[in-house]
VEXBA-958845 format. One record per atom (N, C-alpha, C, O): residue number from 0; x, y, z; atom name. Coordinates in steps of 0.02 Angstrom, whole numbers, plus 32768, in hexadecimal, padded with zeros to 4 digits. Example, Ala and Ser with C-alpha at 12.3 -4.5 7.8 and 13.67 -1.06 7.14 Angstrom:
<vexmi pos="0" east="8294" north="7EE4" up="8186" site="N"/>
<vexmi pos="0" east="8267" north="7F1F" up="8186" site="CA"/>
<vexmi pos="0" east="8294" north="7F5B" up="8186" site="C"/>
<vexmi pos="0" east="82C8" north="7F5A" up="81A7" site="O"/>
<vexmi pos="1" east="8282" north="7F90" up="8162" site="N"/>
<vexmi pos="1" east="82AC" north="7FCB" up="8165" site="CA"/>
<vexmi pos="1" east="8285" north="8002" up="818A" site="C"/>
<vexmi pos="1" east="829E" north="8039" up="8192" site="O"/>
END
This chain:
<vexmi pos="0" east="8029" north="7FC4" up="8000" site="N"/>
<vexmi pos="0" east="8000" north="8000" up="8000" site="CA"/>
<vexmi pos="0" east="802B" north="803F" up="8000" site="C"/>
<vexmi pos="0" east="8018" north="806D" up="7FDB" site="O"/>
<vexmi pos="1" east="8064" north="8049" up="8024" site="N"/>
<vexmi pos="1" east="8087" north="8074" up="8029" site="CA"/>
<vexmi pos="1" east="80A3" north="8085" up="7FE2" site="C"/>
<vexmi pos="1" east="80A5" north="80C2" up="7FDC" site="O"/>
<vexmi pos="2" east="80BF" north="8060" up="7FA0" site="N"/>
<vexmi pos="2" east="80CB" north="8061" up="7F78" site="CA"/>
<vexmi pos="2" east="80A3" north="8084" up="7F4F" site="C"/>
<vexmi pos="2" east="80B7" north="80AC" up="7F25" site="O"/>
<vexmi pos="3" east="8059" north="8071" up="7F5A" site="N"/>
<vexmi pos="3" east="8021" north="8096" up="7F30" site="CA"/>
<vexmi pos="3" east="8028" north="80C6" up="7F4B" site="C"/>
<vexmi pos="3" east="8043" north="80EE" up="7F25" site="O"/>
<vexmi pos="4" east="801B" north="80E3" up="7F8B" site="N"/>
<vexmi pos="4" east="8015" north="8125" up="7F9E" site="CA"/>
<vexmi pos="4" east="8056" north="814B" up="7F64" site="C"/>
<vexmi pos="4" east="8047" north="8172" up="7F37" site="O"/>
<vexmi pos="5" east="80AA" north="8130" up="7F76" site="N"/>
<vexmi pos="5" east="80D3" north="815D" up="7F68" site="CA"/>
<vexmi pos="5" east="80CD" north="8179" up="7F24" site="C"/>
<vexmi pos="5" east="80E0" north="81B1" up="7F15" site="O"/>
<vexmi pos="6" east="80A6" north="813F" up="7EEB" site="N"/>
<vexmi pos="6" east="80A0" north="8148" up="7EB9" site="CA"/>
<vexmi pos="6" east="806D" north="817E" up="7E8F" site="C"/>
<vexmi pos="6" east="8078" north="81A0" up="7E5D" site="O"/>
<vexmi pos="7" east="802D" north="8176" up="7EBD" site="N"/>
<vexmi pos="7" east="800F" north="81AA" up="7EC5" site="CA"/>
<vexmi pos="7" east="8020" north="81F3" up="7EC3" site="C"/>
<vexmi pos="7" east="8022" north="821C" up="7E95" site="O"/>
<vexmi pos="8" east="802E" north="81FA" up="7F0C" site="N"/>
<vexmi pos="8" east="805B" north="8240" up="7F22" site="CA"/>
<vexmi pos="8" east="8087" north="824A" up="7EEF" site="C"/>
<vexmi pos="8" east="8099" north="8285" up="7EF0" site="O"/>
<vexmi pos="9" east="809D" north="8230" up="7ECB" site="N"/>
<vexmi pos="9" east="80E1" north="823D" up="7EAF" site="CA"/>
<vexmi pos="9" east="80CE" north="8254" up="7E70" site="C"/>
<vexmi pos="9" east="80F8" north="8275" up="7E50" site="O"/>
<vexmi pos="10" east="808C" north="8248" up="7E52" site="N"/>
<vexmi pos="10" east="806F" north="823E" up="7E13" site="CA"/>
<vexmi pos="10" east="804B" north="8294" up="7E15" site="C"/>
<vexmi pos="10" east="8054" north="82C1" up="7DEC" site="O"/>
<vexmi pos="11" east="8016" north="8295" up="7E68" site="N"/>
<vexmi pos="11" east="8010" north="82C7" up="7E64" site="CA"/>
<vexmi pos="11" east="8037" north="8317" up="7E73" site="C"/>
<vexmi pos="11" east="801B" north="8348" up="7E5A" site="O"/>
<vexmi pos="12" east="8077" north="8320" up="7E9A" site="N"/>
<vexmi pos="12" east="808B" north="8327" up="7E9B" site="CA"/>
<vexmi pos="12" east="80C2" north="8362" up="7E64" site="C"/>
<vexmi pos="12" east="80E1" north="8397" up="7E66" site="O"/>
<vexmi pos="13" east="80AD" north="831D" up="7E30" site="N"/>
<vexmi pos="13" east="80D8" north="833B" up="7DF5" site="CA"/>
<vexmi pos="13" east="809A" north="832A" up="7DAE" site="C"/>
<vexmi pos="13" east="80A2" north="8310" up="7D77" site="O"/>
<vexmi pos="14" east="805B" north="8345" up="7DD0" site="N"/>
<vexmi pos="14" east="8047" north="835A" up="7D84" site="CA"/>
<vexmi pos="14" east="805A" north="8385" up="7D67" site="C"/>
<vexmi pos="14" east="8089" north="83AD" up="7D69" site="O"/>
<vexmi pos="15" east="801B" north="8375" up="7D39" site="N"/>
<vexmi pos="15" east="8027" north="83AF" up="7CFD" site="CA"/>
<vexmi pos="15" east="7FED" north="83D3" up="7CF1" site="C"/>
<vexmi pos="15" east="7FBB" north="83AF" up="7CF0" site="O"/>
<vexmi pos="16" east="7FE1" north="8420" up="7CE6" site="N"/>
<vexmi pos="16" east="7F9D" north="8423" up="7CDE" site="CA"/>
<vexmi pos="16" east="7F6B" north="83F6" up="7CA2" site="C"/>
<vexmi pos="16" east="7F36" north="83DF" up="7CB8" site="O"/>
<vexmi pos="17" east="7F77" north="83EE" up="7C6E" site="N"/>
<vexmi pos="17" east="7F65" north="83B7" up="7C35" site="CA"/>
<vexmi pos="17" east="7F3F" north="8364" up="7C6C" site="C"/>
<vexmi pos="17" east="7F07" north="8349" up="7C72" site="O"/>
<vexmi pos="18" east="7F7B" north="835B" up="7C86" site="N"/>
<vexmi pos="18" east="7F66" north="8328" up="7CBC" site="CA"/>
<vexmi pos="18" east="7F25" north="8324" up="7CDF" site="C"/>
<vexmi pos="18" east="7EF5" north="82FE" up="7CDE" site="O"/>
<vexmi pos="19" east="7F3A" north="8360" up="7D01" site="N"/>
<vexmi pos="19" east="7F0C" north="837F" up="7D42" site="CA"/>
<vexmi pos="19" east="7EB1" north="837A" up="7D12" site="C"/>
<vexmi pos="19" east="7E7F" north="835D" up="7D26" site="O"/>
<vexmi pos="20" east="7EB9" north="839E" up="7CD9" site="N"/>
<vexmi pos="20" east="7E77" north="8396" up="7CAA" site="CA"/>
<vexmi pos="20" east="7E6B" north="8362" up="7CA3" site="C"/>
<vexmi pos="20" east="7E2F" north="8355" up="7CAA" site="O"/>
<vexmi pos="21" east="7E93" north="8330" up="7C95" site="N"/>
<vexmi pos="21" east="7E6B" north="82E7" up="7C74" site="CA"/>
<vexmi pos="21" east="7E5A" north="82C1" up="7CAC" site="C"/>
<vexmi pos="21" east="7E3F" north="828A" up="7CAF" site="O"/>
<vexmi pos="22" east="7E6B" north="82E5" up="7CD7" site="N"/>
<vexmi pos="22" east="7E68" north="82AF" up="7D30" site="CA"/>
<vexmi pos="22" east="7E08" north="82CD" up="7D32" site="C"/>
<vexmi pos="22" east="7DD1" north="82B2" up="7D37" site="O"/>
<vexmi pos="23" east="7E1E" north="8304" up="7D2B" site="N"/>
<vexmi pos="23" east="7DCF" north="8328" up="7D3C" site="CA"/>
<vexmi pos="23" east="7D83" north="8323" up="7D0B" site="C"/>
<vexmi pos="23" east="7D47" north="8328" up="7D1A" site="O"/>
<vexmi pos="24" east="7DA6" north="8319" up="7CCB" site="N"/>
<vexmi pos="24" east="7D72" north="82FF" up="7C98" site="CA"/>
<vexmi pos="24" east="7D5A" north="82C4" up="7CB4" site="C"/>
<vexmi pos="24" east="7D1F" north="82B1" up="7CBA" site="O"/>
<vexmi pos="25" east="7DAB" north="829B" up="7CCF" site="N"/>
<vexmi pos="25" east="7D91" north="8252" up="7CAC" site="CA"/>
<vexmi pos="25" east="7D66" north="8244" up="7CF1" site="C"/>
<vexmi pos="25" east="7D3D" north="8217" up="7CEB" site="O"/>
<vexmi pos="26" east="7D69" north="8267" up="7D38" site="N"/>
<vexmi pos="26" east="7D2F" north="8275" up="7D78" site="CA"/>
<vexmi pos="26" east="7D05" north="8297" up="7D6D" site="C"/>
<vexmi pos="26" east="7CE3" north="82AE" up="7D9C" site="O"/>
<vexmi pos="27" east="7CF7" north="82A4" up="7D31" site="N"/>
<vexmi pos="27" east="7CC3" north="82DE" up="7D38" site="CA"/>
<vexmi pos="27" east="7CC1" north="831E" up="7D64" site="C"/>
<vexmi pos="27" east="7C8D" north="8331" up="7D7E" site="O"/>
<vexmi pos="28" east="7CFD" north="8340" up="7D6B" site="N"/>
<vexmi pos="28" east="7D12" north="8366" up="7D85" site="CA"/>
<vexmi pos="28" east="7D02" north="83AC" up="7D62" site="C"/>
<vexmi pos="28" east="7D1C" north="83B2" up="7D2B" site="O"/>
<vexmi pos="29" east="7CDF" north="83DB" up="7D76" site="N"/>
<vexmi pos="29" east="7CF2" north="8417" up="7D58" site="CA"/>
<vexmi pos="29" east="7D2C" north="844C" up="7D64" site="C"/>
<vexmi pos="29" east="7D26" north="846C" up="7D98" site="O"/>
<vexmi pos="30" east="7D5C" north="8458" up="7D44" site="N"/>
<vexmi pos="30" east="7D9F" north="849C" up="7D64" site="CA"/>
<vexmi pos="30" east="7D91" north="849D" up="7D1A" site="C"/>
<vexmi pos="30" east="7D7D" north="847A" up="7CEB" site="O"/>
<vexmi pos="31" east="7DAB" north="84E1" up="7D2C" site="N"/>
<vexmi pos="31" east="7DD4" north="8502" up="7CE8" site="CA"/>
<vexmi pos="31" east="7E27" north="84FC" up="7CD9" site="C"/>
<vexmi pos="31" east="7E4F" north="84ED" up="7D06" site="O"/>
<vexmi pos="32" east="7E35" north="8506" up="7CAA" site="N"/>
<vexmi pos="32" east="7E7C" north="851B" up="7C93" site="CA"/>
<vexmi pos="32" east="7EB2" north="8535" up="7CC9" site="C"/>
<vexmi pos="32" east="7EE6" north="8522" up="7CE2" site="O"/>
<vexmi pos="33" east="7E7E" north="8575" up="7CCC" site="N"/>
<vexmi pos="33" east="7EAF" north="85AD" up="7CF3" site="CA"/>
<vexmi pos="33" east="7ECA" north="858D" up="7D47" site="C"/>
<vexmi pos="33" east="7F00" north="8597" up="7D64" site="O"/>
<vexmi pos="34" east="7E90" north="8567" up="7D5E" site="N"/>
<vexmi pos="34" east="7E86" north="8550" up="7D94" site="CA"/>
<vexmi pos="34" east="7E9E" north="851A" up="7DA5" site="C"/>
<vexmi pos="34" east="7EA7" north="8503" up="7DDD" site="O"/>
<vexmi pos="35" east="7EAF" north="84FE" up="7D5C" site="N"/>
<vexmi pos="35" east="7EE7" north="84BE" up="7D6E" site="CA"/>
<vexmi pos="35" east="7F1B" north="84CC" up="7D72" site="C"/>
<vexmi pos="35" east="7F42" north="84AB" up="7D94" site="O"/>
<vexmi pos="36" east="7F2C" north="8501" up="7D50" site="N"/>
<vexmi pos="36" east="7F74" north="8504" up="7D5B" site="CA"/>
<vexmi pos="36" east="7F8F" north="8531" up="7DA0" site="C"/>
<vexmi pos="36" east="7FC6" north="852F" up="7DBD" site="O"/>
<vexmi pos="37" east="7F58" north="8558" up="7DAD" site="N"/>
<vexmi pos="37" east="7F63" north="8570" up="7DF9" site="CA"/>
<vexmi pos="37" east="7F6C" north="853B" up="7E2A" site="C"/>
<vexmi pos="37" east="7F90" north="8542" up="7E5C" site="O"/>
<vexmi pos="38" east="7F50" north="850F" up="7E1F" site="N"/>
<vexmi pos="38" east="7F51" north="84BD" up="7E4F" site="CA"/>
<vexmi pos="38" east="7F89" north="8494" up="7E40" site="C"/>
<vexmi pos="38" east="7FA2" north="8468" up="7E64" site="O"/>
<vexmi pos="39" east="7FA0" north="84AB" up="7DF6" site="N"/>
<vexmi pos="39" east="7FDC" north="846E" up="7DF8" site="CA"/>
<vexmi pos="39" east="8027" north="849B" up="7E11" site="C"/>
<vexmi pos="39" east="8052" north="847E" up="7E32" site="O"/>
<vexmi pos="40" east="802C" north="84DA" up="7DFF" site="N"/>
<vexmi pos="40" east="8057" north="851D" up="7E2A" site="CA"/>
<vexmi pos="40" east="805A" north="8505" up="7E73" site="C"/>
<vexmi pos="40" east="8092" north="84FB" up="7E8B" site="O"/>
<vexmi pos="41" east="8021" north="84FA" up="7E9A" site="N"/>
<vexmi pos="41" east="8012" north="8504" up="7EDC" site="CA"/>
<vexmi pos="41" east="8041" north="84B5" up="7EF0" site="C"/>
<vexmi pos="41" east="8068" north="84B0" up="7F20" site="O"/>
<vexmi pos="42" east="8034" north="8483" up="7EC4" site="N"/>
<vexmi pos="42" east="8051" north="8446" up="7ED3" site="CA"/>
<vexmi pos="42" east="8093" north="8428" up="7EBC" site="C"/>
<vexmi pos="42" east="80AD" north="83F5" up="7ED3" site="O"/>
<vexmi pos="43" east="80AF" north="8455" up="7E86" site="N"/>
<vexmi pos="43" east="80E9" north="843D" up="7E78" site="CA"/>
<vexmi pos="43" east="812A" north="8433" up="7EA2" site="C"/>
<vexmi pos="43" east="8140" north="846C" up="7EAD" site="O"/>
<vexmi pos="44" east="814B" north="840D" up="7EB8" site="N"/>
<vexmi pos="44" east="8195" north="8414" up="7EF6" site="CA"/>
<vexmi pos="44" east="8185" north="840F" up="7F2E" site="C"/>
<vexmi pos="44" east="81AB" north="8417" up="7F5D" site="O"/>
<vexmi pos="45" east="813C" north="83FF" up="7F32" site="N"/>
<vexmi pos="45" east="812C" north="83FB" up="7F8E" site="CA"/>
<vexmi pos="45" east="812C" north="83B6" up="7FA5" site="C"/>
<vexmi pos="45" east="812A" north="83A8" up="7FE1" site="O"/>
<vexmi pos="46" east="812E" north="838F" up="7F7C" site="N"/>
<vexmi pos="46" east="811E" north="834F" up="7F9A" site="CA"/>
<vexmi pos="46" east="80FC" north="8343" up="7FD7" site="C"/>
<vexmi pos="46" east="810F" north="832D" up="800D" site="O"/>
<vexmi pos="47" east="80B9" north="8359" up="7FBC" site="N"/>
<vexmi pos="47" east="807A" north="8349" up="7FED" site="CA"/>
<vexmi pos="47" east="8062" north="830E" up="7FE2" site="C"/>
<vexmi pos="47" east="8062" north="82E9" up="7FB1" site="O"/>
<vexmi pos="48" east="804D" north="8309" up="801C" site="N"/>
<vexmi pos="48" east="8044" north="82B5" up="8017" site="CA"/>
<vexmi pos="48" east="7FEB" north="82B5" up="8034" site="C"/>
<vexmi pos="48" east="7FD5" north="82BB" up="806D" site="O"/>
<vexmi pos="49" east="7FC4" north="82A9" up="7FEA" site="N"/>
<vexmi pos="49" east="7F79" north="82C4" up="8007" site="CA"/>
<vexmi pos="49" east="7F4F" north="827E" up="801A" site="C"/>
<vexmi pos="49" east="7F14" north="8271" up="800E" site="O"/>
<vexmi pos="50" east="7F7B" north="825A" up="8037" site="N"/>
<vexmi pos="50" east="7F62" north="820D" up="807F" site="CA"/>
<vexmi pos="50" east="7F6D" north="8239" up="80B2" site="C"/>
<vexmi pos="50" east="7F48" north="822A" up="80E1" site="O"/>
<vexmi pos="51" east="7F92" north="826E" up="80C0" site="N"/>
<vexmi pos="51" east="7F8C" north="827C" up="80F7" site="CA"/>
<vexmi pos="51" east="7F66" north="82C1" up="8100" site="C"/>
<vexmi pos="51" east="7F76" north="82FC" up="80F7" site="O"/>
<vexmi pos="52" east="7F1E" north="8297" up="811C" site="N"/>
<vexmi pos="52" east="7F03" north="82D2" up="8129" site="CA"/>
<vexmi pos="52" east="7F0C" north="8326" up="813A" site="C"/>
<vexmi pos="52" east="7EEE" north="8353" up="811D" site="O"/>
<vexmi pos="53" east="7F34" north="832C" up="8165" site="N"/>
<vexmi pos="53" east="7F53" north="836B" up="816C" site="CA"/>
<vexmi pos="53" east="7F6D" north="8397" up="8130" site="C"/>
<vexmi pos="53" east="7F58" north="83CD" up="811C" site="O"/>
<vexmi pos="54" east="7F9A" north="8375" up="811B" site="N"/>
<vexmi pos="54" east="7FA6" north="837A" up="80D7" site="CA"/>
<vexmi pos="54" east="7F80" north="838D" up="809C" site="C"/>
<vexmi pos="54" east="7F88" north="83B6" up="806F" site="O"/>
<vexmi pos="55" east="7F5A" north="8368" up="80A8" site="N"/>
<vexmi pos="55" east="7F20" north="837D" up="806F" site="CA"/>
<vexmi pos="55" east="7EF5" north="83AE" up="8077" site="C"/>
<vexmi pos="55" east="7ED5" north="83C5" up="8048" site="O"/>
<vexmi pos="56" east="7EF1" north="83C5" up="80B4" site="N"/>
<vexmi pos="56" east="7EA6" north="83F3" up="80D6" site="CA"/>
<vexmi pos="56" east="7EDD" north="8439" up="80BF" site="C"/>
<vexmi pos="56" east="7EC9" north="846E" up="80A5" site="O"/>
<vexmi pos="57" east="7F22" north="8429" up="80D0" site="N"/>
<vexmi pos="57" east="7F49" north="8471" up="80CC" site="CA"/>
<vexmi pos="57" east="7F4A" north="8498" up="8090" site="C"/>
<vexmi pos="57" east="7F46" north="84D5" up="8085" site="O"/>
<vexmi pos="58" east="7F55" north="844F" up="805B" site="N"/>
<vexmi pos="58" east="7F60" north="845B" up="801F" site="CA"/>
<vexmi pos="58" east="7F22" north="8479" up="7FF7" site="C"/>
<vexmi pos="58" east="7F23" north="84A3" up="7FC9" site="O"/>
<vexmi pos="59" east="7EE8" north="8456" up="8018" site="N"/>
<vexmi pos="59" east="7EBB" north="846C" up="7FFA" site="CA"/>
<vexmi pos="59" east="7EA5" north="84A5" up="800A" site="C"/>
<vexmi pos="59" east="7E82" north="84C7" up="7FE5" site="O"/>
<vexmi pos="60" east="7EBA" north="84B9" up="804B" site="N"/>
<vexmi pos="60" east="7E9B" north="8510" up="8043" site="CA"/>
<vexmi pos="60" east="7EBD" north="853E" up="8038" site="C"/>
<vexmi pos="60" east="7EA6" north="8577" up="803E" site="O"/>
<vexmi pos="61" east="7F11" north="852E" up="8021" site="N"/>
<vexmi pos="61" east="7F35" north="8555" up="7FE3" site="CA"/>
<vexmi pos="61" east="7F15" north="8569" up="7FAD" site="C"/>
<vexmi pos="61" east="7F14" north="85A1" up="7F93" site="O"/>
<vexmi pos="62" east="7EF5" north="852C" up="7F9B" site="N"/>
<vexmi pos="62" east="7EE2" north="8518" up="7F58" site="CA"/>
<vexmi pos="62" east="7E9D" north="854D" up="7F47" site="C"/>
<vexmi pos="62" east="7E91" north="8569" up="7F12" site="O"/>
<vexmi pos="63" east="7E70" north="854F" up="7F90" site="N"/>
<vexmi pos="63" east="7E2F" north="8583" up="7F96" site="CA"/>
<vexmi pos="63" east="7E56" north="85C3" up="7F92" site="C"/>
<vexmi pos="63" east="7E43" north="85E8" up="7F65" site="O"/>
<vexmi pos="64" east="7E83" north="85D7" up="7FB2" site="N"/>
<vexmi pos="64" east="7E9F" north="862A" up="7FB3" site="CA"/>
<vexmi pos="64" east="7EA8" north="862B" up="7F6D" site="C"/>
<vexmi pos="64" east="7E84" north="8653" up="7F50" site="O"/>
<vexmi pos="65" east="7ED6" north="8603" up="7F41" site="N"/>
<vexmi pos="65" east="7EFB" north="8608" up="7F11" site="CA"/>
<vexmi pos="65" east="7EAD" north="8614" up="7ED0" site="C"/>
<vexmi pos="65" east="7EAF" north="863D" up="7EA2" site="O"/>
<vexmi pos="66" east="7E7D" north="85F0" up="7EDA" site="N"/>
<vexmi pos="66" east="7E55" north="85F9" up="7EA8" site="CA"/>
<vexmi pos="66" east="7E00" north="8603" up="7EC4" site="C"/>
<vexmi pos="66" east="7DE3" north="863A" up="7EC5" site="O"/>
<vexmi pos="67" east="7DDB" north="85B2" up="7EDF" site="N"/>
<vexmi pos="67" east="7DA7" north="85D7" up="7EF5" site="CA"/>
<vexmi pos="67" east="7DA1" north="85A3" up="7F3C" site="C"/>
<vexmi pos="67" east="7DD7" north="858A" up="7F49" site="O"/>
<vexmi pos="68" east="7D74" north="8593" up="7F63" site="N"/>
<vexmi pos="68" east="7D5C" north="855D" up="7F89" site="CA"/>
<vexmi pos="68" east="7D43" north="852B" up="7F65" site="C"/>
<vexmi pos="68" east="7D56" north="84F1" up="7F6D" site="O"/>
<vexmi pos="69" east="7D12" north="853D" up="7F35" site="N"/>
<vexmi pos="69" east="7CF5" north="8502" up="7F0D" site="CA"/>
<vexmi pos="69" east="7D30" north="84F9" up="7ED9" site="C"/>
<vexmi pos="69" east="7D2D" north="84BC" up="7ECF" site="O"/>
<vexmi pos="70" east="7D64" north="8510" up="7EB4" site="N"/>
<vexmi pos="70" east="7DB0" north="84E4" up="7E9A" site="CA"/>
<vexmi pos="70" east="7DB2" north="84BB" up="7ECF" site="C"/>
<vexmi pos="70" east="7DA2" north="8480" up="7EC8" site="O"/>
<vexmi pos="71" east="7DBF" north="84CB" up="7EF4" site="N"/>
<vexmi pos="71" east="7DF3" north="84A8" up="7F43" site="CA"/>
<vexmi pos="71" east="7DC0" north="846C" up="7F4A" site="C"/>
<vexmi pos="71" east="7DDA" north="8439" up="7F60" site="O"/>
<vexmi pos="72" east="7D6C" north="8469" up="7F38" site="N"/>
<vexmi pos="72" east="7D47" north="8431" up="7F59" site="CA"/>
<vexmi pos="72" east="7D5C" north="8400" up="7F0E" site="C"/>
<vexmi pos="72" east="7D78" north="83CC" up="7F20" site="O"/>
<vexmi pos="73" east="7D58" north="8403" up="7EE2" site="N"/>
<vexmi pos="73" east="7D64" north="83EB" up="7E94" site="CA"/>
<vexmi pos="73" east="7DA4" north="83CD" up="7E9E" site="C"/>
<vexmi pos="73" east="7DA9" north="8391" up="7E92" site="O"/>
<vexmi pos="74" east="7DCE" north="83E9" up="7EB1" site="N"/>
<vexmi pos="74" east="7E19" north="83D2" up="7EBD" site="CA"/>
<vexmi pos="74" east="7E1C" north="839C" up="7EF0" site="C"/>
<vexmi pos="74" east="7E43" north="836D" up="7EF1" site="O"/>
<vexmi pos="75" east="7DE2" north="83AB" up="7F23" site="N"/>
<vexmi pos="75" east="7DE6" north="836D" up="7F4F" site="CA"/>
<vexmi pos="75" east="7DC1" north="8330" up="7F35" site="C"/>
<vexmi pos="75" east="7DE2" north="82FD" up="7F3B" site="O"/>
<vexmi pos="76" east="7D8C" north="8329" up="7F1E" site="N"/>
<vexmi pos="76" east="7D77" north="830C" up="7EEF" site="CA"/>
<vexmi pos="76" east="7D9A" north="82E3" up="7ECF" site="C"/>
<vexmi pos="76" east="7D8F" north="82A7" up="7ED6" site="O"/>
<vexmi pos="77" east="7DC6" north="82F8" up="7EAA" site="N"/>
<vexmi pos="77" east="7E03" north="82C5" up="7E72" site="CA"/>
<vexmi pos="77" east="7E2B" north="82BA" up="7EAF" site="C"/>
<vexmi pos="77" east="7E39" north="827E" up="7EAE" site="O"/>
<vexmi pos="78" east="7E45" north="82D6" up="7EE3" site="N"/>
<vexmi pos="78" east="7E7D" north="82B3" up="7F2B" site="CA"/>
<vexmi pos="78" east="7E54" north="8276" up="7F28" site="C"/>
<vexmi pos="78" east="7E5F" north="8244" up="7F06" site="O"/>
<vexmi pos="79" east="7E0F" north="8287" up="7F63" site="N"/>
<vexmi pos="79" east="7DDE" north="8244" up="7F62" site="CA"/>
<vexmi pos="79" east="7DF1" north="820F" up="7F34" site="C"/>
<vexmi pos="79" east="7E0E" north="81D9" up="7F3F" site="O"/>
<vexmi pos="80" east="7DD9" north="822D" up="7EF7" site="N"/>
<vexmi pos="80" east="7DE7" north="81EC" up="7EC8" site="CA"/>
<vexmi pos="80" east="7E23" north="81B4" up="7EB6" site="C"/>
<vexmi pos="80" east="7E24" north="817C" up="7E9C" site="O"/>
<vexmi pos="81" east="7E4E" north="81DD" up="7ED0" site="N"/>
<vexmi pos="81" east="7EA1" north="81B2" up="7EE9" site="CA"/>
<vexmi pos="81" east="7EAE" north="819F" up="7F2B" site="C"/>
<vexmi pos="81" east="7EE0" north="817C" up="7F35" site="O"/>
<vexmi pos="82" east="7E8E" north="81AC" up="7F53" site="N"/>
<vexmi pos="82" east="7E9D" north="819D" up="7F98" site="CA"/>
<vexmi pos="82" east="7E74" north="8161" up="7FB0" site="C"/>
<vexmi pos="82" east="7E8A" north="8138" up="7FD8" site="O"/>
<vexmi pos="83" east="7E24" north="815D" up="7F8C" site="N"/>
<vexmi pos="83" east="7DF4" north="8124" up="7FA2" site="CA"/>
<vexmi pos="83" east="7DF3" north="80E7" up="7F82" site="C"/>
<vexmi pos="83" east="7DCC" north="80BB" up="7F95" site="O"/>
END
């Protein structure tokens, strides 16, 4: 399990905005463009690790300053979808 996690983290981590879109199409996710790439800025070099809750709650309300609350709930959304 630990392996999946690292692979994960590591994947998200170092998206790409292009990425970040097809993650959200393919969830039925709504973001925009602009908003992915404010999210993938916010995540690049941090090696956040979003299993750990803390982590993720922090990241994600970067992610609300940086664009909106509902980005930040969308963004959790696709986390969810890697974490469950």
């Amino acid at each position: 399990m630990i392996l999946f996690q690292k692979i994960i983290n590591q994947k998200l981590n170092n998206i790409s905005v292009e990425e970040l879109m097809q993650y959200a199409k393919q969830f039925n996710i709504s973001i925009e463009r602009p908003q992915a790439a404010e999210v993938v800025k916010a995540m690049h070099g941090k090696n956040i690790n979003i299993f750990n809750v803390n982590e993720r709650k922090k990241l994600l309300a970067q992610i609300a300053n940086i664009t909106s609350p509902q980005t930040a709930q969308h963004v959790n959304q696709i986390f969810q979808k890697f974490t469950n």
